[in-house]
C-alpha positions, 0 to 999 in steps of 0.5 A: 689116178686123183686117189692116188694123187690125193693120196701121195699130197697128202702123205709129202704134207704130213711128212711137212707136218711131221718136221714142223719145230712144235711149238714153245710149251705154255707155262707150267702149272702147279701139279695136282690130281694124280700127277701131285701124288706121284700117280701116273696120268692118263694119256690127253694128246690129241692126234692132229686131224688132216683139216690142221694141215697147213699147204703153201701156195702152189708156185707159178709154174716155171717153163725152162728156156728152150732153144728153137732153130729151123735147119736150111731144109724146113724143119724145126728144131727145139734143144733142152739140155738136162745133165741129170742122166747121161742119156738123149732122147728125141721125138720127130712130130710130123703133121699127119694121122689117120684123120687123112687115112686109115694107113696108120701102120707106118714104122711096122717095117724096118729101112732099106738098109736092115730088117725090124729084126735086125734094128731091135737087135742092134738097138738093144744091144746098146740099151736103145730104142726107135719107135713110131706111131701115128694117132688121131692128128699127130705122126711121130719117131721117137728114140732114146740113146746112151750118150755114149751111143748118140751117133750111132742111134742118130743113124738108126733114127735117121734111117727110120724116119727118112728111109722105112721099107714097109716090109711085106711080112712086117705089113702081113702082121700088122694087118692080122693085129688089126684083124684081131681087134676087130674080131674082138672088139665086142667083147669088153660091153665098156668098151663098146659103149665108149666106142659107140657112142663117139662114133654117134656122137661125131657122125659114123659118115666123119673121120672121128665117127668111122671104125677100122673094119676087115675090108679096109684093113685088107684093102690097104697095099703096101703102095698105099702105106709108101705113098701116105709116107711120101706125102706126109713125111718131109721136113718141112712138115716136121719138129724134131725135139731133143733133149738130154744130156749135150751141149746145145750148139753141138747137138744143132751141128749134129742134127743139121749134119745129119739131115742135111742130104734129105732134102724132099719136098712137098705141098703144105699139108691140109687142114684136119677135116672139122667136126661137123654134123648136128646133135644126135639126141635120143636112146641107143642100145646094143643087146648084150646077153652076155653081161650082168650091167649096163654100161653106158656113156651119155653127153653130147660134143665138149670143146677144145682146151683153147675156149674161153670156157674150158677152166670152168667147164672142167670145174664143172665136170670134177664137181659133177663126177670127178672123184669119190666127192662128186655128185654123181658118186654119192648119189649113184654109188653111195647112196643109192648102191646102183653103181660101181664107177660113174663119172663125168668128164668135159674132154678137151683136144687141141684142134677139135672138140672132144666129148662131154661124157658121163659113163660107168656101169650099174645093175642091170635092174636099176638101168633106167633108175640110174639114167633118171638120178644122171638126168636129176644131177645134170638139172641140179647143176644146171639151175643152181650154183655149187656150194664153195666146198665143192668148187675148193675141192675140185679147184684144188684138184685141177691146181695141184695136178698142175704140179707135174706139168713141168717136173721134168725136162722131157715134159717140158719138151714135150708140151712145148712140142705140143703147143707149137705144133697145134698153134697154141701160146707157149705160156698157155699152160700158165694162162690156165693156171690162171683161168682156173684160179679165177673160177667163181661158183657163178662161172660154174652155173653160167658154163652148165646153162651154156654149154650143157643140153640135156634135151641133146644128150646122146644115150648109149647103153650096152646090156641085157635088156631082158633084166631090165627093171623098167624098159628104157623108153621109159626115159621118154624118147625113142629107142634106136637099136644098134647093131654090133654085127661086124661085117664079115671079111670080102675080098675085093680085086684091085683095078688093073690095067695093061702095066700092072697085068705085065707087073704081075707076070714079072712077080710070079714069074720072080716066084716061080724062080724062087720055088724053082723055076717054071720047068721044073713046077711044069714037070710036076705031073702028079701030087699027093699029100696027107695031113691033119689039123685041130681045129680052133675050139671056137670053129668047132674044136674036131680033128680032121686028117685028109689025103689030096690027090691030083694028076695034071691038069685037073683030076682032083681027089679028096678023102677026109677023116671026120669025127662023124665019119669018111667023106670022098670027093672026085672032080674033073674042074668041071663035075664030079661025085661026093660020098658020105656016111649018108650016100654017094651022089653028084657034087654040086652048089657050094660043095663044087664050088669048095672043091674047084676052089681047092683044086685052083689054089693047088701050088703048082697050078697057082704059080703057072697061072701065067700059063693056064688060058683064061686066067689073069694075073695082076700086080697089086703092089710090090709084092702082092699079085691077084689071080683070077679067072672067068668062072669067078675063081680068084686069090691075092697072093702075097710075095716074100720081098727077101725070098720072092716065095708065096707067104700067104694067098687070100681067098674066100670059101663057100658056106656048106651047111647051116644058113646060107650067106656070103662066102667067107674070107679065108687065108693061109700063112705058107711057111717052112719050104723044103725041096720035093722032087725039086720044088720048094713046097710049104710044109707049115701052113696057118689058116684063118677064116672070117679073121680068126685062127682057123686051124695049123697044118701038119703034112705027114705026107708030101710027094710028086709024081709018085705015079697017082693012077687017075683010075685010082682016084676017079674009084668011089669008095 
């Protein structure tokens, strides 16, 4: 972004350049040479250089006057006019994050009123949009309309922040996102240093230090999303900024008008946690054979945009490695041929210190001496001062970038929002303009002594130890080893209690309705059903075809189709046989467990556990019930709020073959519902395992009581 920057002032100056009236032509001088003979003259003009280039001085920065109101329900109200566009734009900041939970899937459902298909659909039909998103320490709703269309996205906007449903399959798929980031978090080694290090850095055991892992996601209830909602989302605990093409005192009617029947209250919300915890100084490396660099990101905790200090310490930084004249560049990149990217960079937030982080990537064989030349430049910047071609650089660079702050009205807003929000001046921008200006090469010396520790720097490098020059303890303190293993996925039941045992009756039985009714699945005596699967390369990339049989209550049948061959099982619940290519024998340990597992999954038992002796069933949410029984058997089943059918059941499946370890978390996405001998049954199912996709299920063969012979199925091969 500076290179491009760099890049376009220098093109507007040269343009200026080009339009400057040139200057009056000296006298003329009698001709001689070639010229007095009438002879061509060999061409002289010099081409300007772009140190001839002459800049104005940057002017004062210029903040447009905003109109603030508070409405008679608490919140706040900024308005800009801009009559450039005929359009309006709007964003409702609400004081939340994830810092006070990990819900921060708010918005990926619809209203009460429409689904998220529908609002997308009515909102792009008139070139419009709402949209939500919640950060670190900030909530916000955002939407964009033609004017011609202002009330009718005021509505939708109103709707969305006010009224949001949290649908079930809008949560369903807002979780299997989360999972796959999880699943793929390790693979980019940049990515991984970036994050290890914050984590460090903050503190693993703090808000800013923890990682999204498959237990939390999948403990997060669509009850919890509703209530972090409730708690956060009231007026009074919201600034709504507008801005665009309206008459101020009609957009303030407008808006009043159509917030003023919500009315919720709430205590002040909290203070954000603070960034505690001490200097966590020394080596970490995480072992990636995959990779031919080291990534890595070494510093300790910077500060917030209000210090004192801040102008300078962003001097410092630039100076240090803030572009392709830094120190670090030259050295690392240019001179010693080490590294692609390096930089450095003091970061800043509003409310709680940011990082001090030099990051890049180098060679594998020149790790160690890279981190040595960083230690180097660190000490040099820290024991004398910088020359004034270095500190005008980078000061000009920190000035002009200014330049864009308030180039248009909606940055205006917003950094006004912004500032309001976090308790800072409205003027602080210009306050910085002027700190900046006032940076001496003194002042670049003192904040590096001050607030640069190298004996506390945290150092993460993520690579292949084994192509290393030089071992990393070279560097002269200790090594700690970081572990990358993400833990696998473990479900958990909810707490339950006599309200949400009686809960969970009423949703299955709303789902025994939906697929039928309960006499009707009762009546199902008999079931057989074949299908086949491709399973995802990365679990091993084989097809498999498999017949299930079962008669009432629990004589269960298998017969599967592998590359390596036919294996057969029979259970009775409680024992039963198995056959191989290898021999027959009886079925025991994790093989009958995966078969009873199967066999207390099958549909029509699943959704008459209300009236299987021994099994519990308890709400969890709206929409979601978990089922059990004493021998450990359990699933979370989760509900279609529209349909009231199973949409997806999550279970765990016991490991067969290879080391032994946990279970593994699995899950089923049931789609596709066609009526059997009068009951709807899934003909569309998606499995996952461990996070990822697992396989999709092809049925060719769906039957009830077809009159499956018990001898029949209790035949071994």
């Amino acid at each position: 972004m500076k290179k491009t920057l760099v890049t376009l002032l220098l093109t507007a100056a040269w343009a200026a350049a080009q339009s400057i009236p040139p200057a009056p032509a000296p006298p003329a001088k009698p001709a001689t040479g070639a010229a007095a003979s009438g002879q061509p003259a060999a061409r002289t003009a010099a081409v300007p250089s772009y140190r001839d280039l002459k800049f104005p001085a940057l002017r004062p920065i210029q903040i447009p006057k905003v109109a603030t109101f508070t409405l008679p329900n608490g919140m706040k109200l900024y308005l800009l006019e801009d009559h450039e566009l005929p359009a309006i734009h709007g964003v409702a900041q609400v004081r939340t994050g994830n810092l006070f939970d990990p819900a921060d899937k708010i918005g990926t459902g619809g209203t009460r009123t429409k689904t998220g298909e529908q609002l997308d659909e009515q909102l792009e039909n008139i070139a419009a949009s709402v949209e939500s998103d919640i950060g670190e320490t900030a909530g916000s709703v955002s939407f964009f309309a033609l004017k011609e269309n202002t009330d009718e996205v005021l509505g939708v906007f109103k709707d969305v922040l006010t009224a949001p449903e949290f649908r079930p399959d809008k949560i369903t798929l807002a979780r299997t996102q989360l999972r796959g980031g999880i699943a793929r978090r390790n693979d980019d080694a940049h990515d991984v240093a970036e994050r290890e290090f914050a984590d460090i850095v903050y503190g693993k055991d703090t808000p800013y230090g923890w990682d999204m892992e498959y237990a939390t996601v999948d403990r997060i209830t669509r009850g919890d999303l509703q209530d972090f909602y409730k708690r956060y989302f009231f007026p009074a605990n919201i600034v709504l900024g507008v801005w665009g093409d309206f008459d101020t005192a009609d957009m303030k009617a407008r808006i009043e008008k159509l917030f003023a029947d919500w009315t919720v209250q709430q205590p002040p919300v909290p203070e954000f946690p603070t960034v505690g915890g001490q200097p966590a100084p020394g080596t970490y490396l995480a072992v990636k054979k995959d990779v031919t660099q080291t990534f890595f990101s070494i510093g300790q905790l910077g500060g917030e945009f209000k210090d004192k200090d801040y102008p300078a310490l962003v001097i410092m930084a630039d100076i240090l490695g803030g572009g392709f004249r830094s120190r670090l560049v030259e050295r690392v990149r240019t001179k010693m041929g080490n590294a692609y990217d390096i930089s450095a960079d003091w970061d800043a937030n509003y409310d709680h210190p940011g990082l001090f982080e030099i990051s890049g990537g180098t060679k594998s064989l020149s790790t160690v001496e890279t981190f040595q030349a960083i230690q180097e430049e660190v000490d040099r910047i820290r024991t004398s001062e910088v020359t004034d071609e270095e500190l005008k650089t980078a000061k000009d660079t920190a000035l002009n970038s200014l330049v864009f702050a308030y180039d248009t009205r909606a940055k205006t807003l917003r950094r006004m929002l912004t500032y309001g929000y976090y308790g800072y001046p409205p003027d602080f921008i210009e306050q910085y303009q002027k700190a900046l200006e006032a940076v001496t090469r003194a002042d670049v010396l003192r904040v590096a002594k001050e607030h640069l520790n190298p004996a506390a720097f945290t150092t993460v490098a993520v690579g292949n130890p084994d192509d290393f020059g030089h071992p990393v303890n070279a560097l002269g303190s200790a090594v700690t080893m970081i572990d990358l293993t993400i833990p696998e996925e473990k479900l958990e039941a909810a707490k339950g209690d006599t309200a949400s045992r009686e809960k969970g009756k009423q949703l299955l039985a709303r789902a025994q309705q939906a697929a039928g009714g309960a006499d009707q699945l009762a009546a199902v005596k008999d079931y057989l059903r074949s299908f086949e699967f491709q399973v995802e390369p990365s679990a091993g990339g084989m097809l498999v075809k498999e017949t299930d049989r079962w008669i009432a209550p629990n004589y269960f049948r298998q017969d599967t189709v592998l590359p390596a061959g036919r294996i057969s099982t029979y259970s009775d619940g409680r024992t039963g046989w198995i056959a191989t290519p290898q021999g027959a024998g009886p079925l025991a340990g994790a093989q009958l467990k995966q078969v009873q597992s199967d066999l207390f999954r099958l549909f029509f038992r699943l959704l008459l556990s209300d009236r299987i002796e021994g099994r519990t069933v308890n709400a969890v949410d709206d929409n979601t019930v978990e089922i059990g029984d004493a021998s450990g058997q359990f699933v979370r089943l989760e509900l279609n709020a529209e349909t009231g059918l199973p949409q997806r059941v999550l279970y765990e499946v016991a490991r067969v073959g290879g080391p032994p370890g946990p279970p593994i978390s699995a899950a089923e996405t049931w789609e596709d519902w066609r009526e059997i001998g009068g009951v709807k049954v899934p003909q569309k199912i998606t499995i996952t395992q461990g996070g990822q996709k697992f396989a999709e299920v092809k049925l060719t063969e769906n039957k009830v009581n077809s009159g499956v012979k018990l001898e029949e199925i209790q035949k071994r091969p």
